[in-house]
C-alpha positions in Angstrom: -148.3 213.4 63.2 -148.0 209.8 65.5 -144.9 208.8 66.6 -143.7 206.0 64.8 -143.7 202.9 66.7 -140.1 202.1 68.5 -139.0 198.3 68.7 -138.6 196.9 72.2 -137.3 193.4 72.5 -139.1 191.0 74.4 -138.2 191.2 78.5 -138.9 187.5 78.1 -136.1 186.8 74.9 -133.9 184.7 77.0 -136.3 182.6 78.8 -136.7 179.7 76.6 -133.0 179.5 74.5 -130.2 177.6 75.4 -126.5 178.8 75.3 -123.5 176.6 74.2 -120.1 177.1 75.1 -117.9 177.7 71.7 -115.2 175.6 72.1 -113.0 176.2 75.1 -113.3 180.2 74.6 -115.6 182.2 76.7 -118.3 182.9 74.2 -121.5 181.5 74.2 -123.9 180.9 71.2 -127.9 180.1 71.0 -128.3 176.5 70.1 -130.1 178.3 66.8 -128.4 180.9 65.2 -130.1 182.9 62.1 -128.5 183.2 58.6 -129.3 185.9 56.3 -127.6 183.9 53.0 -131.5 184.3 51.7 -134.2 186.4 52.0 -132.0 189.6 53.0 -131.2 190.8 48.7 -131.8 194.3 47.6 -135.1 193.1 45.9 -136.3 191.0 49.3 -138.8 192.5 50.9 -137.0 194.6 53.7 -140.1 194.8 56.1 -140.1 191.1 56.1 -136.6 190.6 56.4 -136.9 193.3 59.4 -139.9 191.3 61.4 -137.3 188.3 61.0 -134.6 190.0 62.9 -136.8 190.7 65.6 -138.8 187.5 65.8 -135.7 186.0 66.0 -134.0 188.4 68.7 -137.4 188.2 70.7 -136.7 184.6 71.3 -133.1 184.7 72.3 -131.5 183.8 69.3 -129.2 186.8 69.3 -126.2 185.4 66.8 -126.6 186.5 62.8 -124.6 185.3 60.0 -123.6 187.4 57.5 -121.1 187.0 54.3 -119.5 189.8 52.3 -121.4 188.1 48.8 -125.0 187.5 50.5 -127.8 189.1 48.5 -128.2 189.2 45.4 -126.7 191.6 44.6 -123.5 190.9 46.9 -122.9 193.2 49.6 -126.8 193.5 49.9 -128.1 191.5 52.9 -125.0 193.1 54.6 -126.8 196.8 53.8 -130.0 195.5 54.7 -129.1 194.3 58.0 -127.2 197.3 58.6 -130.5 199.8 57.9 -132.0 197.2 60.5 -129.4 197.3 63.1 -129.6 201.2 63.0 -133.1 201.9 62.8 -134.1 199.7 65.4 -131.3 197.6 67.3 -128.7 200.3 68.1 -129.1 199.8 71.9 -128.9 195.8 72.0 -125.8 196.0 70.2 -124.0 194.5 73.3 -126.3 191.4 73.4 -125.6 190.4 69.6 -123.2 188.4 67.9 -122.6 189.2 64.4 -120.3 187.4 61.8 -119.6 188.1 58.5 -117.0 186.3 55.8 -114.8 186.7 53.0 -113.6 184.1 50.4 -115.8 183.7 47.6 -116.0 186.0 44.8 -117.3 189.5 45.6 -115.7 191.9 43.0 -114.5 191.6 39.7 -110.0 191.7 39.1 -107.7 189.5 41.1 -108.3 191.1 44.1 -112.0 190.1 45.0 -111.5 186.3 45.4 -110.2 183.6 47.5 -107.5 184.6 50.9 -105.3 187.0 49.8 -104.3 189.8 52.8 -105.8 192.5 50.2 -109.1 190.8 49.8 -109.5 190.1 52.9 -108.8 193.4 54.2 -110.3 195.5 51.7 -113.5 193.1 52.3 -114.0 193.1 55.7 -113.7 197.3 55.7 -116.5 196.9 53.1 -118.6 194.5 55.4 -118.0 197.1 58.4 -119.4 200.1 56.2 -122.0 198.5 54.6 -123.2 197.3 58.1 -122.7 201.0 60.0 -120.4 199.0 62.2 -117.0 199.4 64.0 -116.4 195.5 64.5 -117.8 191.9 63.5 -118.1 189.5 66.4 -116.9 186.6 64.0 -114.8 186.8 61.0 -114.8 184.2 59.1 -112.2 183.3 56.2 -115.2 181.8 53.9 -113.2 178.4 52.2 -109.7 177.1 51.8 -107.8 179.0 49.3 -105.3 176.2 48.3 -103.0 178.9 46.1 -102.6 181.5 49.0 -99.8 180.5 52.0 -101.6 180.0 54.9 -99.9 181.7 56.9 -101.1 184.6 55.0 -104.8 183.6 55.1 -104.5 183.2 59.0 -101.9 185.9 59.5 -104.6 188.5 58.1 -107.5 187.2 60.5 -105.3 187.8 63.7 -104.4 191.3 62.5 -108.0 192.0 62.0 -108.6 190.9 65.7 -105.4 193.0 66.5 -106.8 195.7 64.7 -109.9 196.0 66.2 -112.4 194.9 63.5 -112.8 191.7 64.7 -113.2 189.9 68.2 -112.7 186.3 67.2 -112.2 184.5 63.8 -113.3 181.3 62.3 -113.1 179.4 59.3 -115.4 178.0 57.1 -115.8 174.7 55.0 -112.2 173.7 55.6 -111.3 169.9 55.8 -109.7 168.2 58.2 -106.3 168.3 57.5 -106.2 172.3 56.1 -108.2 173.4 59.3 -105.8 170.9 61.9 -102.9 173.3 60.0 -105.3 176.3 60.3 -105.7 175.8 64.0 -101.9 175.8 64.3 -100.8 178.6 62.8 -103.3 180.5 65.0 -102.5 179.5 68.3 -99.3 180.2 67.5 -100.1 184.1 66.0 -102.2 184.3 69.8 -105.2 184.4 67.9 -107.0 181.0 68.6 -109.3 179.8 65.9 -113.2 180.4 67.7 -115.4 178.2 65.3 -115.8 176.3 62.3 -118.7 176.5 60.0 -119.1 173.3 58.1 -122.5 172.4 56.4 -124.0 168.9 57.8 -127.3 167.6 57.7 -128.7 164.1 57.9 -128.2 164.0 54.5 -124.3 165.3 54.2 -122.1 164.1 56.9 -119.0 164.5 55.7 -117.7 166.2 59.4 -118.2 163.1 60.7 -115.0 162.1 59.2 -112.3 163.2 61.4 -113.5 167.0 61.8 -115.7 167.0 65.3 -113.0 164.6 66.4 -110.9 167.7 65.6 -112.6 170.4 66.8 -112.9 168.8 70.3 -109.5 168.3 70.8 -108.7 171.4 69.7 -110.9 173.3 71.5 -112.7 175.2 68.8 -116.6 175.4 68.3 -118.4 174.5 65.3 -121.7 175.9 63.3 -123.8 174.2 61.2 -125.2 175.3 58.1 -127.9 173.5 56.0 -129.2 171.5 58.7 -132.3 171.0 56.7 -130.4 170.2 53.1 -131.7 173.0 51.5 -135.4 172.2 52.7 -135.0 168.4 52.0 -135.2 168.0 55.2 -139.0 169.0 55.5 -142.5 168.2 54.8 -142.1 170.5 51.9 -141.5 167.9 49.2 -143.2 165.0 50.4 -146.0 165.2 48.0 -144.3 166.7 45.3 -142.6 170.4 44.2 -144.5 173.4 45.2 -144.4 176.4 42.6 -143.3 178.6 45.5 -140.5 176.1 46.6 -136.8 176.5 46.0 -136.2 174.0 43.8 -138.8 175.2 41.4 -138.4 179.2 41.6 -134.4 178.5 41.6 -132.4 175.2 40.7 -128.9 176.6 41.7 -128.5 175.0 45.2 -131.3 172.6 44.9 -132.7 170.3 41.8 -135.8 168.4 41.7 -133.5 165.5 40.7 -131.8 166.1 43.8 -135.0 165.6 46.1 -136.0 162.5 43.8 -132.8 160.8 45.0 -133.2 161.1 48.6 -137.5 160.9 48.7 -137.7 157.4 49.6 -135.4 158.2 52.7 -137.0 161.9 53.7 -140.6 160.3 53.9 -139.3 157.9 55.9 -137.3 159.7 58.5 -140.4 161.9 58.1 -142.3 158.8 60.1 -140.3 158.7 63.0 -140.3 162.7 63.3 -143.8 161.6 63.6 -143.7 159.4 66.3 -141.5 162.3 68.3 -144.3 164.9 67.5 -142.0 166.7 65.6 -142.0 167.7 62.3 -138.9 166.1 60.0 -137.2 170.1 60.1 -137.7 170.1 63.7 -136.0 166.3 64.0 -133.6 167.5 61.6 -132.1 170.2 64.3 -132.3 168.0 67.0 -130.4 165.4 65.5 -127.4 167.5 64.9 -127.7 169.4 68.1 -127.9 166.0 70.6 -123.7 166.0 69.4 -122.2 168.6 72.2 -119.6 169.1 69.9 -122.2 171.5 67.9 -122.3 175.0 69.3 -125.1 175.8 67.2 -127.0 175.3 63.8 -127.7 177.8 61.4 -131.1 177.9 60.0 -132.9 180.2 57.1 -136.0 181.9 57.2 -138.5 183.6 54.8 -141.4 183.6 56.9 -141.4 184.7 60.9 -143.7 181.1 61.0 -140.2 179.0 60.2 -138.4 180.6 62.7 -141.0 179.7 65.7 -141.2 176.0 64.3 -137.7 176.1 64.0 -137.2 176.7 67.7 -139.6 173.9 69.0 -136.4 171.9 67.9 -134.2 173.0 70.7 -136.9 171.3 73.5 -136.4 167.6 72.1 -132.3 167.0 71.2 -132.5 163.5 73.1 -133.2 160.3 70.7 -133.4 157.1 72.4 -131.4 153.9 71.0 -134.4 152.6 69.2 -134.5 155.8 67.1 -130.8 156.4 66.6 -130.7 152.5 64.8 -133.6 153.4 62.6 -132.3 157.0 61.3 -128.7 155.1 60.7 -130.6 151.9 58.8 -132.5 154.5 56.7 -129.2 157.0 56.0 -126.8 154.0 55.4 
């Protein structure tokens, strides 16, 4: 019987990536980072979502972003990632950064929701089995819980660092205000806040408002997520809605009426992505990665052919004047 075939990263995998600092802590993160929210469910194919993980480790991008309620079914892309790590990425543990988060529903009672101490607990112990693993880089308290103190929210991310199950912690879609507080109590607990995870794309810029300024003087990093507005930010819906696109196969996140509202505007950023010789997901990166407050962006990937397009992004993050103007006269 052969031997079945062992996976060897690239010798080349940091050759062409670029590093940012995360804040004003010592970590640094690939300018693209991968996100397993899709594509990683029980009924995805797992040989796929195992060629991802590799395409994307072979060219340096070595951070993947996990939540306790990706799949479907929850918990799912968690176990899938895990059977990958094991089988294959065992020995490279050291060179990746892995995050997960809790927040959002994930079991049923008043215990699986939201930022309790017991969900949040009890979740990230989950995560850690599910994923064969004895700590998360990153853990992430998922969105504000406005009916749980605080100080209990926080208070339960530095005892997970204390404890050993996580290195750093972040939050994720918090406003201004609740993460300035957020950032407080932390620093004060000894546990400084690592990174934010907002979403922001061309199309929602709503961190504009107060958060970067934020994050900068406060020293913490931040991570985009839906740089490419849920693939309105591509070629994919210029001429219409492919049967095999997201907003056709499933309207949750994205509506055709959605992409209707914001066409005029895509095909014409979609010009000057043109003149750039990019294509409009490739500007799409580059515009939010030419701000050195952004650690990194998060991007998505069904096909091992996104992720190599995605990276051409990463080699162009300078606009000139000229092109700055016209993407603000087309957005405004």
């Amino acid at each position: 019987m052969s031997k079945k075939f062992k996976y060897e990263a690239s010798a080349s995998r940091y050759d062409n990536m670029s590093y940012r600092r995360t804040g004003k802590s010592g970590l640094l993160l690939p300018e693209l980072s991968l996100g397993l929210w899709h594509n990683f469910g029980e009924k995805d194919d797992f040989n796929n979502a195992k060629n991802l993980i590799k395409c994307a480790f072979d060219n340096g991008i070595t951070h993947f972003d996990l939540a306790n309620n990706y799949g479907p079914p929850y918990g799912s892309a968690e176990t899938t990632f895990g059977k990958i790590l094991k089988k294959d990425f065992k020995k490279y543990r050291d060179e990746l950064i892995i995050s997960s988060k809790a927040g959002y529903d994930m079991w049923p009672g008043p215990y699986g929701d939201f930022g309790s101490k017991k969900y949040l607990t009890a979740s990230l112990d989950q995560s850690l089995k599910r994923m064969n693993l004895d700590y998360v880089d990153i853990f992430y308290h998922h969105r504000p819980d406005y009916d749980t103190p605080l100080e209990e929210t926080m208070g339960t991310l530095d005892l997970m660092v204390r404890q050993g199950k996580a290195l750093y912690v972040g939050i994720s879609n918090y406003q201004p205000e609740r993460a300035a507080e957020a950032f407080k109590i932390l620093k004060e607990l000894g546990t400084p806040c690592l990174i934010h995870q907002p979403r922001y794309s061309m199309l929602d810029r709503w961190v504009e408002d107060g958060l970067l300024n934020l994050i900068e003087k406060e020293g913490v990093g931040a991570i985009a997520f839906s740089p490419l507005a849920q693939g309105m930010l591509t070629d994919k819906y210029l001429n219409g809605f492919p049967e095999d696109s997201r907003a056709i196969k499933d309207g949750r996140y994205l509506k055709t009426e959605q992409i209707n509202k914001q066409l005029s505007k895509i095909k014409k950023l979609n010009e000057i992505a043109l003149k750039r010789e990019q294509s409009l997901a490739q500007m799409a990166i580059s515009w939010i990665l030419k701000d050195n407050r952004i650690t990194s962006v998060l991007i998505g990937a069904s096909k091992t052919a996104q992720i190599l397009d995605s990276l051409k992004a990463i080699d162009n993050t300078t606009f000139s004047k000229e092109e700055l103007t016209a993407i603000e006269t087309i957005l405004s």
